[in-house]
C-alpha positions as CSV (number, residue, x, y, z in Angstrom):
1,X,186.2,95.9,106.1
2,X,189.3,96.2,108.3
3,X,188.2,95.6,112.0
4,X,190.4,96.0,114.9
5,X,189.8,94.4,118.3
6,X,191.2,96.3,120.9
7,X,191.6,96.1,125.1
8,X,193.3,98.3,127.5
9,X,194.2,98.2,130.9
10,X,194.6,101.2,133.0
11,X,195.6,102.7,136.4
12,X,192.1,103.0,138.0
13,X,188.3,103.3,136.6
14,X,188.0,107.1,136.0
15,X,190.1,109.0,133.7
16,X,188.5,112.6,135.3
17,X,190.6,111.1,138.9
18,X,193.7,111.1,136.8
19,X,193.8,107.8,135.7
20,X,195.8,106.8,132.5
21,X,196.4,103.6,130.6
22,X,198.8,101.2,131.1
23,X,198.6,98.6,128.1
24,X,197.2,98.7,125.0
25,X,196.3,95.2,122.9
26,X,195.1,95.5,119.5
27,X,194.0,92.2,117.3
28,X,193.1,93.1,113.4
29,X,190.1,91.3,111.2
30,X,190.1,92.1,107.8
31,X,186.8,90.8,106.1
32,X,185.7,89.0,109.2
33,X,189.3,87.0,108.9
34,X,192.1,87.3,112.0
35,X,194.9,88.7,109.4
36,X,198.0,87.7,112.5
37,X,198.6,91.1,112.9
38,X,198.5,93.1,116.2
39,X,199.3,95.9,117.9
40,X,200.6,95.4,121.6
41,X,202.1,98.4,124.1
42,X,202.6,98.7,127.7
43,X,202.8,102.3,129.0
44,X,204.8,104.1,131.5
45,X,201.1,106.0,133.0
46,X,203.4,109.1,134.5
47,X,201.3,107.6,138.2
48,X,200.9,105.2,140.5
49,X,198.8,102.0,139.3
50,X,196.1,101.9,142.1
51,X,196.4,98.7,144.3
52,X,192.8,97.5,143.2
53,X,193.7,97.8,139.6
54,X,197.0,95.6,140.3
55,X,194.5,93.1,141.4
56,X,192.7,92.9,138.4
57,X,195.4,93.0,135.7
58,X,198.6,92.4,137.7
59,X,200.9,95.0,136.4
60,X,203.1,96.2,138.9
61,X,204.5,99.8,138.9
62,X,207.8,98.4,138.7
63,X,207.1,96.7,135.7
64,X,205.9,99.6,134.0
65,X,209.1,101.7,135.7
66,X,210.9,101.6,132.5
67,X,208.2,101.6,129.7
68,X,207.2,104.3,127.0
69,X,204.9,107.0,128.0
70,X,201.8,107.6,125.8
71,X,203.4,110.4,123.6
72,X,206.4,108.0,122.5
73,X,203.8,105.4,121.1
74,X,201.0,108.1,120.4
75,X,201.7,107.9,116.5
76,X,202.4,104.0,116.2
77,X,199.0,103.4,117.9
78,X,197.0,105.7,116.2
79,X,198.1,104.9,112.8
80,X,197.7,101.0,113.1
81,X,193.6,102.5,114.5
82,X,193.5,105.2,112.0
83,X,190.2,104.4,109.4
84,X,189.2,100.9,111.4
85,X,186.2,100.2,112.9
86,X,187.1,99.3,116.5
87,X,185.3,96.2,118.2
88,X,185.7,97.0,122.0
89,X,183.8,95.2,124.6
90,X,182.4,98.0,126.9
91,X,183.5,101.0,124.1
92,X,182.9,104.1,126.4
93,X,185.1,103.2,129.4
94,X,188.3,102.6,126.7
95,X,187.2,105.3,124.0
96,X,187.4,107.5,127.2
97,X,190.9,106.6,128.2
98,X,192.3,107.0,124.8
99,X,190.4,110.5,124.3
100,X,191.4,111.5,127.1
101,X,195.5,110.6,126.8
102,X,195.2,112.7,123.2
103,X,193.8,115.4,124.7
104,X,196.8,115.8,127.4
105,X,199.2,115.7,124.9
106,X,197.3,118.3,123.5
107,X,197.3,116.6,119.8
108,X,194.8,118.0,116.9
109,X,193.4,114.4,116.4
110,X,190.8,115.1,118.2
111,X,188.7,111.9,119.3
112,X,189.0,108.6,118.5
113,X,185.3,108.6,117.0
114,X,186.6,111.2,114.5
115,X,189.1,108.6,112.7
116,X,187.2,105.9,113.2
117,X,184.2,103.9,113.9
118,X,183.1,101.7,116.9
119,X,181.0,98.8,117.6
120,X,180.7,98.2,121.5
121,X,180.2,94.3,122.0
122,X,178.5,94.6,125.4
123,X,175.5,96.9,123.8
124,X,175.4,93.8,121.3
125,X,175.3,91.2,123.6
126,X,172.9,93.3,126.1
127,X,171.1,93.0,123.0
128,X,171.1,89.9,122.1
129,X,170.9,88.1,125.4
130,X,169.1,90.5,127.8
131,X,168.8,89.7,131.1
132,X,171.8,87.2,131.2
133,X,175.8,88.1,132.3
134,X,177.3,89.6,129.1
135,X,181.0,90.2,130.7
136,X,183.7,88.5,128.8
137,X,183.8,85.6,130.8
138,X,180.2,84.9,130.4
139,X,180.2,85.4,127.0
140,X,182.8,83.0,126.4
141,X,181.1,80.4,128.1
142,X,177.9,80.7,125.9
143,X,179.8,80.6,123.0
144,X,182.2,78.1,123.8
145,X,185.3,80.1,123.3
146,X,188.8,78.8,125.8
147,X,189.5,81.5,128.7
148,X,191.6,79.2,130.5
149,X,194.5,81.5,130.5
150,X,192.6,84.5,131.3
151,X,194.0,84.2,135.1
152,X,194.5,88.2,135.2
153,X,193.1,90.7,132.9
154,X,195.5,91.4,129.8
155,X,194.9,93.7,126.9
156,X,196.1,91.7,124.3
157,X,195.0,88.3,125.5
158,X,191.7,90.0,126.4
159,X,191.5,91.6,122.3
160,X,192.0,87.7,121.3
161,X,189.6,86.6,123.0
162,X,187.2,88.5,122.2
163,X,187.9,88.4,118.8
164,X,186.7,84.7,119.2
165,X,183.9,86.0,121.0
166,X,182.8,88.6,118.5
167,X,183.0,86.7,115.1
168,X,180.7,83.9,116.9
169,X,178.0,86.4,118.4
170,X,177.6,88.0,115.1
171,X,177.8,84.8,112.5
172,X,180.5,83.0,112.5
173,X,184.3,83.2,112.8
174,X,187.8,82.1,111.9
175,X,188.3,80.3,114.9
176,X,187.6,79.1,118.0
177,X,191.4,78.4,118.8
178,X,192.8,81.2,121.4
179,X,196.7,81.9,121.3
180,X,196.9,82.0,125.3
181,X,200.8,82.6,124.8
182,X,200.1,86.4,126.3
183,X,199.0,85.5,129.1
184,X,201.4,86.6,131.5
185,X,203.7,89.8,131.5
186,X,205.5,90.2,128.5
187,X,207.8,92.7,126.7
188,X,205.9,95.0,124.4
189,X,205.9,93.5,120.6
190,X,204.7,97.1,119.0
191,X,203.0,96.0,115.6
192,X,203.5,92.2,114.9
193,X,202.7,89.7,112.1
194,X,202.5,86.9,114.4
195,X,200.4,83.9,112.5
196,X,197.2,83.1,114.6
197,X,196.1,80.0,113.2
198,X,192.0,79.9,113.0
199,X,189.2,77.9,111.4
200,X,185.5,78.7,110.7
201,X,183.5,76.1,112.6
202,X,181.6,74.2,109.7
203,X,184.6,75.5,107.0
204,X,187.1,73.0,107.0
205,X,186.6,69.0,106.5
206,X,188.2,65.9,108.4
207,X,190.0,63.3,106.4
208,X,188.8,60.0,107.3
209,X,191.9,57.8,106.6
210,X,190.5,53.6,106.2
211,X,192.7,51.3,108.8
212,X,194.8,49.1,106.6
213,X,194.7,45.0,106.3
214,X,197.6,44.7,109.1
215,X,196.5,47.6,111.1
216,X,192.8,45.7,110.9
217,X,195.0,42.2,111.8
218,X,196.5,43.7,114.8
219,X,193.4,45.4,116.1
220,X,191.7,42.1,115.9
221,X,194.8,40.2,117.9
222,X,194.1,43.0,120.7
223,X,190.7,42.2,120.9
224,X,191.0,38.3,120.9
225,X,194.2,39.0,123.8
226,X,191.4,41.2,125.9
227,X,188.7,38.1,125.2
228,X,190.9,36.1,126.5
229,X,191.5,37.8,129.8
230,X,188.3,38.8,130.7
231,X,186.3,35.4,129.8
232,X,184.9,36.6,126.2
233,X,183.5,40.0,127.6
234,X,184.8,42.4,125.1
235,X,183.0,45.0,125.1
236,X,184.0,46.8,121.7
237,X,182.8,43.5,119.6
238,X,179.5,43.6,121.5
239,X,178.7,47.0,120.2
240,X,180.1,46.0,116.7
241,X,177.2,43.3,116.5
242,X,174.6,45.5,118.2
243,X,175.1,47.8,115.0
């Protein structure tokens, strides 16, 4: 099953008020695995970005000043989508945006439901935890996943991290390692095959490696040097002989 996590950012909350998107992030899963490859667009939105929304995300109109509009990258977005099931954390406020840029460029793709599939993570975790905060952030903390970076909203930082956040809620992931190296404003890197290293929790092993006899030899010296400082009160030999 090829899965695609995806986040965007926009100018305001309401596509009907003439709102567009500004950034697009895209992480793919294949077979519940992070592949390495994403898709990642800013977007000149042809409007001002509302002051709130600059709040939020932190992308300036001046940044955006000399980015692609939506119709340059229409094609290269929707064909790195096209057949996927999309994993969006509240799916109708970005399946909105994006139906709504298709339908001013006046495109016969019609919706985005009509290529593809969409599981919306905040139904699921509504689901799963009722009655508790189910926003990103929460849901991070309950399942352990880093946000430190997450200073600003970003679409593609925002896609990885709830990539994380997906795989655990529904049985297991890859990883719980976040690449927070997108945190900040950066150039556009269209479709990438960036690695993302990640591990399944339980999945890999630890190698135990033995000390050897002169590593053993020097460790004891230490602890006869730190005996003889503190009187014979060495803690580390007294839990030895407890056990």
């Amino acid at each position: 099953m090829r899965q695609i996590v995806l986040d965007t950012e926009t100018t305001g909350i309401d596509p009907a008020q003439g709102h567009r998107i500004i950034e697009i992030g895209c992480v793919e899963v294949i077979d519940r695995k992070l592949t390495g490859r994403h898709y990642h667009q800013y977007i000149h939105p042809e409007r001002e970005v509302e002051q709130e929304a600059i709040e939020v995300h932190g992308i300036t109109n001046d940044f955006l000043a000399d980015k692609p509009k939506f119709g340059q990258i229409a094609d290269e977005f929707l064909e790195f989508i096209r057949g996927a099931q999309l994993v969006i954390h509240n799916a109708a406020f970005d399946i909105g945006f994006i139906n709504n840029e298709l339908k001013l460029l006046k495109r016969n793709d019609g919706q985005v439901t009509d290529f593809c599939t969409v599981i919306d993570t905040l139904a699921l975790a509504r689901e799963k935890h009722p009655g508790q905060k189910n926003n990103l952030d929460a849901l991070c903390k309950r399942y352990f996943v880093d946000n430190s970076a997450r200073d600003l909203h970003g679409a593609l930082l925002d896609a990885e991290i709830l990539a994380d956040v997906y795989l655990l809620m529904t049985g297991g992931q890859t990883s719980l390692g976040l690449n927070a190296g997108n945190a900040g404003q950066q150039e556009s890197g269209e479709v990438d095959n960036r690695e993302i290293r990640r591990l399944m929790p339980g999945s890999y092993s630890v190698p135990v490696l033995q000390a050897s006899l002169d590593e053993l030899s020097a460790h004891e010296s230490t602890l006869d040097a730190i005996s003889k400082s503190s009187g014979g009160n060495v803690v580390w030999r007294a839990v030895i002989t407890e056990h």
